[in-house]
mmCIF file of the N, C-alpha and C atoms, coordinates in Angstrom:
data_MODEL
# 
_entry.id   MODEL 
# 
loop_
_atom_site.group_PDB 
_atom_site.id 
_atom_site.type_symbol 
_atom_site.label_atom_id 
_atom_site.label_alt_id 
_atom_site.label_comp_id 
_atom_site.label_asym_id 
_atom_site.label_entity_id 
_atom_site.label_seq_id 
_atom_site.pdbx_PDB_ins_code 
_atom_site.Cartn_x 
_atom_site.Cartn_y 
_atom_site.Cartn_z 
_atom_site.occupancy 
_atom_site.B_iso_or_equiv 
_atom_site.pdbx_formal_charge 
_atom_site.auth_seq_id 
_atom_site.auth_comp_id 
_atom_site.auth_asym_id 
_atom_site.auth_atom_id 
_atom_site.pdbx_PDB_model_num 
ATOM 1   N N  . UNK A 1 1  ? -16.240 -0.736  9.897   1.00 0.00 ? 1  UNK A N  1 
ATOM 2   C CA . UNK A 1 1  ? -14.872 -0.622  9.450   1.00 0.00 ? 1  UNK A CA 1 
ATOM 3   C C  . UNK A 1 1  ? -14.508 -1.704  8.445   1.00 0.00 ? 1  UNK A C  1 
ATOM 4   N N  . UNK A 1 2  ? -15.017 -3.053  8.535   1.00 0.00 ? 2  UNK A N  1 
ATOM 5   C CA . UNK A 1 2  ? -15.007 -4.240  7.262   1.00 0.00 ? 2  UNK A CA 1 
ATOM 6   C C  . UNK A 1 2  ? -15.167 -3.673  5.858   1.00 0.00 ? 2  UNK A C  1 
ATOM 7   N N  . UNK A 1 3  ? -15.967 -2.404  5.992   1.00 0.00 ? 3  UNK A N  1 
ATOM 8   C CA . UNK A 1 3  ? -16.392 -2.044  4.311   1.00 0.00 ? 3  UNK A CA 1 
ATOM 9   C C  . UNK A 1 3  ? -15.265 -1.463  3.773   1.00 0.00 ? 3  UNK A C  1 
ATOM 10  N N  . UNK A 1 4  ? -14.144 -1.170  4.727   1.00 0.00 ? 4  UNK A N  1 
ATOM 11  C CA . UNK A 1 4  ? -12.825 -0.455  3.808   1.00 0.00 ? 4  UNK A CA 1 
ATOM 12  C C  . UNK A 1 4  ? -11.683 -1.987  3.529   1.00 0.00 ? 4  UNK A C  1 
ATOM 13  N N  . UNK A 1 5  ? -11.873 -3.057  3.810   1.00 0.00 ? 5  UNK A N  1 
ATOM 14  C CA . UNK A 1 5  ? -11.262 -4.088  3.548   1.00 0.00 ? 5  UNK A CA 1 
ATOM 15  C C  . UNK A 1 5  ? -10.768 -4.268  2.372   1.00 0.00 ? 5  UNK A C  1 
ATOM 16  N N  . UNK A 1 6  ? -11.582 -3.988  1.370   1.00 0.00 ? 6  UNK A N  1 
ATOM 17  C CA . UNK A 1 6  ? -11.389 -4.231  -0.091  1.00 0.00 ? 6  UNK A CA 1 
ATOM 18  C C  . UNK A 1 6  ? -11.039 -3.377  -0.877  1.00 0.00 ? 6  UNK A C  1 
ATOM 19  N N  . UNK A 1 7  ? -10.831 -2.002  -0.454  1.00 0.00 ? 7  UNK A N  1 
ATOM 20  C CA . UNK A 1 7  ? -10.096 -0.519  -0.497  1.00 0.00 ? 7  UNK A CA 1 
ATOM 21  C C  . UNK A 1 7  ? -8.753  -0.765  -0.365  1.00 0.00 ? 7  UNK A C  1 
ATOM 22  N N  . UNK A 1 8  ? -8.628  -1.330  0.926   1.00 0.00 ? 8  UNK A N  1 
ATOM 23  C CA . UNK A 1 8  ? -7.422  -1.244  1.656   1.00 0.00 ? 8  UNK A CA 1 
ATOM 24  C C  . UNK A 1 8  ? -6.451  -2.608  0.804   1.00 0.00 ? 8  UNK A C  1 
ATOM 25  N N  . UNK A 1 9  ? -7.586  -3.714  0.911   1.00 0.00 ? 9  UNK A N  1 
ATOM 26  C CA . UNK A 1 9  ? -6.443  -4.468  -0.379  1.00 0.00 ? 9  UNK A CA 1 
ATOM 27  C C  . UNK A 1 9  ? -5.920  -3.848  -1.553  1.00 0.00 ? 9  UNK A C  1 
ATOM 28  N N  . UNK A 1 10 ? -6.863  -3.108  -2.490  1.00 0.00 ? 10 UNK A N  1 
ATOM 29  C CA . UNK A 1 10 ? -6.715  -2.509  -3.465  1.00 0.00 ? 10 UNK A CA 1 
ATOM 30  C C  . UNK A 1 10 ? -5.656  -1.665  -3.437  1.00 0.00 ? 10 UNK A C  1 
ATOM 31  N N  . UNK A 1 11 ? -5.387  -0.625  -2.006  1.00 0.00 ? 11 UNK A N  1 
ATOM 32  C CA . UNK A 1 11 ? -3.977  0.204   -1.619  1.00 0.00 ? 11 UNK A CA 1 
ATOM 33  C C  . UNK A 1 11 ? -2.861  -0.217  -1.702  1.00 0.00 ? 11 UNK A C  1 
ATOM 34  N N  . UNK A 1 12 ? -3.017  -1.803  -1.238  1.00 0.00 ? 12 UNK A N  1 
ATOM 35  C CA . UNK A 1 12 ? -1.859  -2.982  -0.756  1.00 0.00 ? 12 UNK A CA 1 
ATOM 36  C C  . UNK A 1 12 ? -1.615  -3.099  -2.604  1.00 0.00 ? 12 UNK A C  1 
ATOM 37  N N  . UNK A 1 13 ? -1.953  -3.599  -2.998  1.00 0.00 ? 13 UNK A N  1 
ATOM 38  C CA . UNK A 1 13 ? -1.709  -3.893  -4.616  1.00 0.00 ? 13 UNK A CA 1 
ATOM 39  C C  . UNK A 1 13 ? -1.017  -2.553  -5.555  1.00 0.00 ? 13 UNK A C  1 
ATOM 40  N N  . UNK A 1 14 ? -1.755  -1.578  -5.228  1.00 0.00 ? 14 UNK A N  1 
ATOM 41  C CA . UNK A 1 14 ? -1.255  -0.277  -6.110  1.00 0.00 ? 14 UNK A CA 1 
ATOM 42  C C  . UNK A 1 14 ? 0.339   0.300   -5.305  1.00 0.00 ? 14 UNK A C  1 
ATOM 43  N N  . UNK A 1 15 ? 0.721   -0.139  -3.911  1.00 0.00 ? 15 UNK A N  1 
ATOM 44  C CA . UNK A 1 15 ? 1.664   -0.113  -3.394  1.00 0.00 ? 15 UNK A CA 1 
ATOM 45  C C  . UNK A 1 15 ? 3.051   -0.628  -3.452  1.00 0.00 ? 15 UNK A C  1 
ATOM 46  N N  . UNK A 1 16 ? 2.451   -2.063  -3.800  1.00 0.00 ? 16 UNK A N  1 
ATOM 47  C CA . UNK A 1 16 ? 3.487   -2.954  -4.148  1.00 0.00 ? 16 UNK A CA 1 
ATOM 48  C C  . UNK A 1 16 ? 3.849   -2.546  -6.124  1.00 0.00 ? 16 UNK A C  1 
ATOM 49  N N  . UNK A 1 17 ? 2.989   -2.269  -6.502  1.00 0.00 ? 17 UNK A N  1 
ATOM 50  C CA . UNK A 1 17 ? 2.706   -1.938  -7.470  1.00 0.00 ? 17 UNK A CA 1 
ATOM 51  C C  . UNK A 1 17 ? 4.004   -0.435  -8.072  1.00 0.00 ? 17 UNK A C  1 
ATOM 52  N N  . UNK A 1 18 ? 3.643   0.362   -7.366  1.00 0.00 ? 18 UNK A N  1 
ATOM 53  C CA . UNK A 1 18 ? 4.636   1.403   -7.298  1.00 0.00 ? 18 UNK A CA 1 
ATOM 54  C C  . UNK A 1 18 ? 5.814   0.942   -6.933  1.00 0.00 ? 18 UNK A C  1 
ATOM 55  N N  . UNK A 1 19 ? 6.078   0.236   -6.166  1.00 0.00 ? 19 UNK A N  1 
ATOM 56  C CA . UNK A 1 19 ? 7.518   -0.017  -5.760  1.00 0.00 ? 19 UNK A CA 1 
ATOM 57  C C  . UNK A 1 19 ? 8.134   -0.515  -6.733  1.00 0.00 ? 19 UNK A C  1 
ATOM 58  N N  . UNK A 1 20 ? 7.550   -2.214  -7.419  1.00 0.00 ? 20 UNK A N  1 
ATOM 59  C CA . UNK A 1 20 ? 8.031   -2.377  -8.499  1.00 0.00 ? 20 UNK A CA 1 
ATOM 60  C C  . UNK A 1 20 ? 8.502   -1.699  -9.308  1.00 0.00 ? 20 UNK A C  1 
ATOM 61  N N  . UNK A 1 21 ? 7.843   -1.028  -9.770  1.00 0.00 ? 21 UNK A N  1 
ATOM 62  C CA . UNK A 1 21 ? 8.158   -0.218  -10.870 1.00 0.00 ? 21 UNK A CA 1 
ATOM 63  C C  . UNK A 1 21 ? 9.021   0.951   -10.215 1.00 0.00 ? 21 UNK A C  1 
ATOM 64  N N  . UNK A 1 22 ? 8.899   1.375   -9.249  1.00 0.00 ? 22 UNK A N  1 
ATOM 65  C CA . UNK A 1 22 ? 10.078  2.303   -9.206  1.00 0.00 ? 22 UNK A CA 1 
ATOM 66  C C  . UNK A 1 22 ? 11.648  1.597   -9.284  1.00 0.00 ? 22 UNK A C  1 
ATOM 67  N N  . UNK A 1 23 ? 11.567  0.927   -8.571  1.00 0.00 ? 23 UNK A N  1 
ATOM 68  C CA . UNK A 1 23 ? 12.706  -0.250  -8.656  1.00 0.00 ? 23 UNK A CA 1 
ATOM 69  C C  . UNK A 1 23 ? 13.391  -0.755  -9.917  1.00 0.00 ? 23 UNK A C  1 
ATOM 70  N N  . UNK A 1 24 ? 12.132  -1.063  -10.800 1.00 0.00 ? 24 UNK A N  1 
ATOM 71  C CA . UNK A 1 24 ? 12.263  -2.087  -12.553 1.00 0.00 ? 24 UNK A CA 1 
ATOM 72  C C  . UNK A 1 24 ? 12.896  -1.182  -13.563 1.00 0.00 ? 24 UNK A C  1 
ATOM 73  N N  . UNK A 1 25 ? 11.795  0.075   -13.703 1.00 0.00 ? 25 UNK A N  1 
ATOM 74  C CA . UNK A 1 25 ? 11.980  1.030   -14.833 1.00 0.00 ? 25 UNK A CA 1 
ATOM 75  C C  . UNK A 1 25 ? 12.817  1.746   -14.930 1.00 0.00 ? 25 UNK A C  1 
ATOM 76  N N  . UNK A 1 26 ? 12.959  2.428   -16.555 1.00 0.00 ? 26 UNK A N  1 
ATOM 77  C CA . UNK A 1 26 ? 14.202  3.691   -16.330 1.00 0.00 ? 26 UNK A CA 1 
ATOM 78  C C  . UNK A 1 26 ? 13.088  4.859   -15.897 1.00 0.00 ? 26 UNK A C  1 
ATOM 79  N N  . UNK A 1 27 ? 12.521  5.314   -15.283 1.00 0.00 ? 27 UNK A N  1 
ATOM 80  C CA . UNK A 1 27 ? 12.131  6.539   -15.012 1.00 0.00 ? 27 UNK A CA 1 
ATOM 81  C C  . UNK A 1 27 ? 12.881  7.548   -15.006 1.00 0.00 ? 27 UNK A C  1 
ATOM 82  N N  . UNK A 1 28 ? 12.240  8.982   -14.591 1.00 0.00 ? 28 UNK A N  1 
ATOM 83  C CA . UNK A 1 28 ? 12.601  9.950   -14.605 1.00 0.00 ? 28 UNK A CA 1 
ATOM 84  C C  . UNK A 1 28 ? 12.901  10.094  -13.112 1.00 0.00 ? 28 UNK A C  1 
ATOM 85  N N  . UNK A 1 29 ? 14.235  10.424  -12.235 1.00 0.00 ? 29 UNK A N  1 
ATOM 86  C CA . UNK A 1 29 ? 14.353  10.248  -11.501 1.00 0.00 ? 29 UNK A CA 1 
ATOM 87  C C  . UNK A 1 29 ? 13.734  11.136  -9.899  1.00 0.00 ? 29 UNK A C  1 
ATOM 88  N N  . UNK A 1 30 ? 12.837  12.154  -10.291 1.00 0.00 ? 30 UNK A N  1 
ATOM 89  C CA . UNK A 1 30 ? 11.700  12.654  -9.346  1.00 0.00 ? 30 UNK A CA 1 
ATOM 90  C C  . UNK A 1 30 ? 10.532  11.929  -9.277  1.00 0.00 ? 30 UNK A C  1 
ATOM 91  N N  . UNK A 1 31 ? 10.402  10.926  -10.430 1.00 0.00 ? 31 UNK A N  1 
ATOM 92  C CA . UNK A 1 31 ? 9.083   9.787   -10.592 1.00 0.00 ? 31 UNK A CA 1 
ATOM 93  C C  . UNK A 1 31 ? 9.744   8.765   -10.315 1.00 0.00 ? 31 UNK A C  1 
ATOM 94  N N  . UNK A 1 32 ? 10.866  8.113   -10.148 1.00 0.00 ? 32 UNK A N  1 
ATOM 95  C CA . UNK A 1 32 ? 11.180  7.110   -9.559  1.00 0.00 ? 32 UNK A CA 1 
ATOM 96  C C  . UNK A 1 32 ? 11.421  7.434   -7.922  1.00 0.00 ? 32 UNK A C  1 
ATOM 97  N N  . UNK A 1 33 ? 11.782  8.183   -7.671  1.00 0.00 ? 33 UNK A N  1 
ATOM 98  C CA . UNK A 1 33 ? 11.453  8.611   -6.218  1.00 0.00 ? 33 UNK A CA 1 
ATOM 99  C C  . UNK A 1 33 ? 10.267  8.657   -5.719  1.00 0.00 ? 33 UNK A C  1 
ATOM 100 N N  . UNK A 1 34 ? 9.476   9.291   -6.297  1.00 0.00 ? 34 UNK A N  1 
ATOM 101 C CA . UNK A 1 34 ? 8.349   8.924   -5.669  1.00 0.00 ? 34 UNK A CA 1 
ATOM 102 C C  . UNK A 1 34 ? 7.432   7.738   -5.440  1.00 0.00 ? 34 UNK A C  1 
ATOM 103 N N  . UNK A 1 35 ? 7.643   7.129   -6.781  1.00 0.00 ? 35 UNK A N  1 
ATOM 104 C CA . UNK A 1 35 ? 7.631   5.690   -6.402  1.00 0.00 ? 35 UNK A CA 1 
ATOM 105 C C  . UNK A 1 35 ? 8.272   4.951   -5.646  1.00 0.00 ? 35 UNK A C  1 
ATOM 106 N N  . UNK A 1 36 ? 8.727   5.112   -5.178  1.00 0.00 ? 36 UNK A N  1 
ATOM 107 C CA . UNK A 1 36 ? 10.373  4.362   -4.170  1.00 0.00 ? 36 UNK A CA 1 
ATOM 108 C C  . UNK A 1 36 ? 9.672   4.727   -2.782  1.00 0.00 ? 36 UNK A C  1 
ATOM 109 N N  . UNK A 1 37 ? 8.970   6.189   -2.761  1.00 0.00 ? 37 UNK A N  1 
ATOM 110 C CA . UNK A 1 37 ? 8.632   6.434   -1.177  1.00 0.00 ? 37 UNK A CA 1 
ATOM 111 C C  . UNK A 1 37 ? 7.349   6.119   -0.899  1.00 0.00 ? 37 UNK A C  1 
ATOM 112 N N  . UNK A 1 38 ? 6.376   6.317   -2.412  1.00 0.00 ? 38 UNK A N  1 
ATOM 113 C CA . UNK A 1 38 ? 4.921   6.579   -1.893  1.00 0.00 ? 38 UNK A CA 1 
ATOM 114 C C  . UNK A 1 38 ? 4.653   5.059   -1.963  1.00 0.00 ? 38 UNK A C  1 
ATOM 115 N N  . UNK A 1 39 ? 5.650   3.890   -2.906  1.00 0.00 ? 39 UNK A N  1 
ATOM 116 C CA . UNK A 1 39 ? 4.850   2.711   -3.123  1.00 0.00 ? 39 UNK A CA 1 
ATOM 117 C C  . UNK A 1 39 ? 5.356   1.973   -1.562  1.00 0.00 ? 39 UNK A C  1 
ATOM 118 N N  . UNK A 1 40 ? 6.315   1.910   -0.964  1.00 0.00 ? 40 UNK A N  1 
ATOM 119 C CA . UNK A 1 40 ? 5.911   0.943   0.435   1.00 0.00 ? 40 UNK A CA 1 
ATOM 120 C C  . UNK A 1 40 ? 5.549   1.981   1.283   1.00 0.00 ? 40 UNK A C  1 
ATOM 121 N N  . UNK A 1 41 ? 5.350   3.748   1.374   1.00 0.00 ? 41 UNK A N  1 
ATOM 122 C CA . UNK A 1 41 ? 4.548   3.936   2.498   1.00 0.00 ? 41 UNK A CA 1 
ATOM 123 C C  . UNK A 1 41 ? 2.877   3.263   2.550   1.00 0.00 ? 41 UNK A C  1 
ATOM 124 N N  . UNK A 1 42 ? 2.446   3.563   0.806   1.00 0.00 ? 42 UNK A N  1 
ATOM 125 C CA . UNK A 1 42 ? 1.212   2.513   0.712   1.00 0.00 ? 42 UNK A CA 1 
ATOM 126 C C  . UNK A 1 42 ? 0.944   1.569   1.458   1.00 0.00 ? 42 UNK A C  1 
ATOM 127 N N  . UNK A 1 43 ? 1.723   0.651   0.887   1.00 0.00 ? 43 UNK A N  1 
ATOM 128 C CA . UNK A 1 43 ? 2.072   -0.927  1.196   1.00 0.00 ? 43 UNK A CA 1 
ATOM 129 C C  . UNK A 1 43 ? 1.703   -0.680  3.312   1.00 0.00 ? 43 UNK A C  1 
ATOM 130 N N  . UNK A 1 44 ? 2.795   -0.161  3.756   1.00 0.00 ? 44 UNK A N  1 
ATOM 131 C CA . UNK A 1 44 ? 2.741   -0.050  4.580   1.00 0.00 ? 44 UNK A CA 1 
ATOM 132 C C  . UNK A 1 44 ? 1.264   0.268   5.831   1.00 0.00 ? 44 UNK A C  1 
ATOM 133 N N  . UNK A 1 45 ? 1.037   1.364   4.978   1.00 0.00 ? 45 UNK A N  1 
ATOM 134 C CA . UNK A 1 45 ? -0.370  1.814   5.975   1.00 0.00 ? 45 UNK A CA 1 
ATOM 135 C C  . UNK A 1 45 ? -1.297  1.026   5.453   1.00 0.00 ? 45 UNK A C  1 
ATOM 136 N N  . UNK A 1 46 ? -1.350  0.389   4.551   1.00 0.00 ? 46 UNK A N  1 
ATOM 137 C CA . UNK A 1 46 ? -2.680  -0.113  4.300   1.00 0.00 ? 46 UNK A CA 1 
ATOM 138 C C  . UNK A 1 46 ? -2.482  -1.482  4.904   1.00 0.00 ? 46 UNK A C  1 
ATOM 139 N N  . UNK A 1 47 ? -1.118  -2.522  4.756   1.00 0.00 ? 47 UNK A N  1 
ATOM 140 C CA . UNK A 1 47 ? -1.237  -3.400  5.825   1.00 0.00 ? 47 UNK A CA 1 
ATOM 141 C C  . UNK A 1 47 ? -1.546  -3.083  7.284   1.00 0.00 ? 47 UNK A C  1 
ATOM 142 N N  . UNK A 1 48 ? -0.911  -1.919  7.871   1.00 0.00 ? 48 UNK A N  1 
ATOM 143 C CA . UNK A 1 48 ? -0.883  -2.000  9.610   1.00 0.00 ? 48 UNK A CA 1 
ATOM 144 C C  . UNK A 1 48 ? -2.709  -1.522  9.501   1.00 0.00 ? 48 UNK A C  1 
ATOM 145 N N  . UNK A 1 49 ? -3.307  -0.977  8.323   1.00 0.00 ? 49 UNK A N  1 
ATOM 146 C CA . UNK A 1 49 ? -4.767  -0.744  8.652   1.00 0.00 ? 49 UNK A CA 1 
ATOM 147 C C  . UNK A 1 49 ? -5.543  -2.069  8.561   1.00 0.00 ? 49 UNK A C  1 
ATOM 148 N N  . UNK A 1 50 ? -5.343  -3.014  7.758   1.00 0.00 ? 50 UNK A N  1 
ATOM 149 C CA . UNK A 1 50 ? -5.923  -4.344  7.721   1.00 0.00 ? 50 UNK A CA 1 
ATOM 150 C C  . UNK A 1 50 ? -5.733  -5.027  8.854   1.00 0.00 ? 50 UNK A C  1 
ATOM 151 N N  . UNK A 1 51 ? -4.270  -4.981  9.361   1.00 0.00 ? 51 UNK A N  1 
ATOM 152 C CA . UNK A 1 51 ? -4.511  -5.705  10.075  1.00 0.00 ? 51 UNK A CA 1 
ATOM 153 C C  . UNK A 1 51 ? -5.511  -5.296  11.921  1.00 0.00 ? 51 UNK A C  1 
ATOM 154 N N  . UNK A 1 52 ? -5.039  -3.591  11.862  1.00 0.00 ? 52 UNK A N  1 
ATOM 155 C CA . UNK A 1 52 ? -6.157  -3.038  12.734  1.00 0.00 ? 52 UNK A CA 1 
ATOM 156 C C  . UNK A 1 52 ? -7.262  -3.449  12.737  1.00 0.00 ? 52 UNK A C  1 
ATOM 157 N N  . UNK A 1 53 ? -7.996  -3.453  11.894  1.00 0.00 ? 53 UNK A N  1 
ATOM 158 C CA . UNK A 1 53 ? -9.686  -3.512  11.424  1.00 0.00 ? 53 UNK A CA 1 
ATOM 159 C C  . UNK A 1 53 ? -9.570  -4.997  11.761  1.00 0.00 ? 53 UNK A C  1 
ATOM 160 N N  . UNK A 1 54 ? -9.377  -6.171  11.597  1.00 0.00 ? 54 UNK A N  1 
ATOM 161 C CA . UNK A 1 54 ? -9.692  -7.384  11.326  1.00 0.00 ? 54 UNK A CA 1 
ATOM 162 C C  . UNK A 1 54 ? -9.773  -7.597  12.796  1.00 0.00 ? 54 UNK A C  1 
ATOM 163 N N  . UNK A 1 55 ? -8.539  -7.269  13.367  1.00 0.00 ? 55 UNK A N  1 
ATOM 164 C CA . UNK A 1 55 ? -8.422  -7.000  14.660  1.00 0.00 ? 55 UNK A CA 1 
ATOM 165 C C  . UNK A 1 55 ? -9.464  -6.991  15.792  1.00 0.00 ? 55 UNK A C  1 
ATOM 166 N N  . UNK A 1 56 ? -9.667  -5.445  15.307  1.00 0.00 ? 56 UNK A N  1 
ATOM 167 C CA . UNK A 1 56 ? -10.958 -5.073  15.981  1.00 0.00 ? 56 UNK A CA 1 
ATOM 168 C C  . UNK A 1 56 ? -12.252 -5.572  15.873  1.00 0.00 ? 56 UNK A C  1 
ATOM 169 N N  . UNK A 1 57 ? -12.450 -6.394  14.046  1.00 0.00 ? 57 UNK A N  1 
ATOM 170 C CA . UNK A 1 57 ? -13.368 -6.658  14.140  1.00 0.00 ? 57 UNK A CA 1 
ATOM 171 C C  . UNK A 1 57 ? -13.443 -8.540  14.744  1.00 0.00 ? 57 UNK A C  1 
ATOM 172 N N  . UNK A 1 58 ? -12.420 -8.714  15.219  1.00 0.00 ? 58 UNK A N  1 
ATOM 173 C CA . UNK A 1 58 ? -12.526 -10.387 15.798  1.00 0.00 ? 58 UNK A CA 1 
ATOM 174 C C  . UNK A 1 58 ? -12.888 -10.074 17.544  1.00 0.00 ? 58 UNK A C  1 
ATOM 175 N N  . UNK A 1 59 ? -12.022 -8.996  17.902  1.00 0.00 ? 59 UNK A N  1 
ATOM 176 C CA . UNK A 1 59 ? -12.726 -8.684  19.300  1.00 0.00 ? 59 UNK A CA 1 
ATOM 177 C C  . UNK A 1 59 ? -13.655 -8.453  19.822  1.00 0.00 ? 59 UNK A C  1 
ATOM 178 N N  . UNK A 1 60 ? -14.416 -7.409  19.085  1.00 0.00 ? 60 UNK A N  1 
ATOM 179 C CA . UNK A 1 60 ? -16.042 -6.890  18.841  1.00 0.00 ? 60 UNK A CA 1 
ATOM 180 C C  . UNK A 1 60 ? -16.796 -7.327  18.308  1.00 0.00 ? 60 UNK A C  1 
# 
């Protein structure tokens, strides 16, 4: 499960990433929505998955 670590950062970045910019820009407002939802659900699952995995892998 360690080998998706650096995936999962990469999710974390393109997440925060979207949000910004949905937030910053004038977009078009069906592309700023979606940025608005998809950039912290990103953010989101890819932290609670990091921190799963690290998790698991300090127990095991």
């Amino acid at each position: 499960m360690a080998r998706f670590l650096p995936a999962l950062m990469v999710v974390l970045i393109v997440g925060n990433l979207l949000t910004i910019l949905g937030l910053t820009t004038n977009l078009a407002p069906v592309i700023a929505r979606l940025f608005l939802i998809g950039g912290p659900t990103l953010t989101v699952l890819a932290a609670v998955s990091i921190v799963v995995i690290v998790l698991k892998t300090k127990r095991g």
